[in-house]
C-alpha positions, -999 to +999 in steps of 0.1 A: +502-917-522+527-890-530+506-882-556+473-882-542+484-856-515+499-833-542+461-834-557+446-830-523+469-795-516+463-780-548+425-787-553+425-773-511+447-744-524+422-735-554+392-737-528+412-713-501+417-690-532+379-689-534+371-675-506+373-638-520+368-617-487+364-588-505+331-598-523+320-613-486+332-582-462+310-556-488+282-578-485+281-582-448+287-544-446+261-527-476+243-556-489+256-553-524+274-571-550+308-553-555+316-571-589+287-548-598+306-516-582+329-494-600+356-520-617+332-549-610+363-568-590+365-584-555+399-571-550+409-550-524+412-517-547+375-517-555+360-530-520+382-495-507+361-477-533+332-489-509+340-494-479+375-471-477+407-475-460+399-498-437+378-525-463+409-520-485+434-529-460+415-557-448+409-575-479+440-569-494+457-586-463+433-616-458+440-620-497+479-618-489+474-640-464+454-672-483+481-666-510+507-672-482+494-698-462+488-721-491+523-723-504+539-721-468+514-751-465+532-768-494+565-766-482+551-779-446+544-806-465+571-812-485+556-815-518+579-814-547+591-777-562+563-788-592+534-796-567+544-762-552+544-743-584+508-753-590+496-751-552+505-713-558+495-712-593+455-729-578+453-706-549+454-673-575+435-695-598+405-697-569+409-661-561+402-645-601+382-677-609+356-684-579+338-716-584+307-702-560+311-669-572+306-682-612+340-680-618+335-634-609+363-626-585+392-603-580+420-596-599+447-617-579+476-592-572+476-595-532+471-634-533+499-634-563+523-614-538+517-631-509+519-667-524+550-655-546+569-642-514+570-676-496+572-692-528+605-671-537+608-642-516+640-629-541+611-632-572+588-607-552+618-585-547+626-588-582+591-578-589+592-546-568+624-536-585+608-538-617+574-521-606+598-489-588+613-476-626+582-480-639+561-463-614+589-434-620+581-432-655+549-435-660+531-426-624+509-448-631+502-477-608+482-501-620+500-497-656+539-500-639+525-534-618+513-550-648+548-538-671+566-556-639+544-583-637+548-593-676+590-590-667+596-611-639+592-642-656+621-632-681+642-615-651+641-641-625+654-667-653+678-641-661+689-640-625+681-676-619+683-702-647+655-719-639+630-725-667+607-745-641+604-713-622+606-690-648+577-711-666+557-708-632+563-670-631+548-667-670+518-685-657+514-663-628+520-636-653+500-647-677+468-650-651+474-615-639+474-601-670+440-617-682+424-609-654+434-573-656+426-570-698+400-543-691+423-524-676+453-531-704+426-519-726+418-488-711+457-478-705+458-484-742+430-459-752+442-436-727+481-434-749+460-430-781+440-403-766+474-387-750+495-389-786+458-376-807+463-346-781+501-344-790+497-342-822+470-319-824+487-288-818+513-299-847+488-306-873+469-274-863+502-253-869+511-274-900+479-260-917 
């Protein structure tokens, strides 16, 4: 029975997740497809792209807010810290991987934060410590989220000693990071491009 209601909350949780409001809101509002707008996500930064300030802060927080609910829904019903760690593992799942969208959604980093800070609210402020030295060095936000997001699994352990969590967070981690490859890819060119244009004026004087 136990069991059977662990299944039930984390195929419900994975279904939540798919409800990507951001593809939904744009529609409603324009009539288009957003995952065929500017990054070609349903998360929050790209429906702000179309529908501003106030599309971006409502998807972001109904995103938040599925992430949330489903693992505060978990602990209501007092499944075990495993069942939990996959309850918030589904609902991201849902969110980048859509089953009615064909699998086309966002990019999970509101449902990720709101799921991870009723999941363990000292993780998500482990992960803003980590995101604030990066954002100082680089000024780049996207590129500092990801750098913080590929940490917390080793710094919670560090903090923690739980390898249950800490194997949780490198799923999480490892979810954010695929769905945001394009991106990884394009902060990659954009170093290469930045040491070429170092180096340039040194090989020029060289010669």
């Amino acid at each position: 029975m136990t069991a059977g209601r662990d299944l039930i909350m984390i195929a419900a949780s994975y279904l939540l997740g798919c409800f990507t409001s951001g593809y939904y809101l744009v529609r409603w509002r324009t009539g288009q497809d957003i995952r065929r707008e500017g990054s070609r996500s349903a998360g929050a930064t790209n429906v702000g792209r179309s529908l501003g300030r106030v599309g971006f802060l409502l998807t972001f927080f109904i995103d938040f807010a599925k992430g949330a609910f489903a693992v505060w829904m978990a602990v209501q019903f007092d499944l075990s810290p495993f069942a939990i760690s996959l309850v918030l593992l589904a609902v991201i799942l849902g969110h980048i991987y859509p089953i009615q969208l064909a699998f086309g959604g966002g990019k999970g980093i509101a449902t990720s934060l709101g799921a991870l800070l009723v999941f363990d609210w000292r993780a998500a402020l482990i992960l803003f410590a980590l995101f604030l030295p990066f954002y100082g060095l680089f000024r780049r936000f996207t590129l500092s989220g990801l750098l913080a997001y590929a940490l917390l699994p080793l710094a919670v352990y560090f903090f923690d000693r739980d390898l249950s969590k800490a194997a949780c967070l490198s799923l999480l981690a490892g979810l954010i990071l695929l769905a945001h490859r394009t991106n990884i890819r394009e902060e990659i060119a954009r170093m290469l491009v930045r040491r070429q244009e170092k180096a340039q004026p040194y090989n020029q004087n060289a010669s």
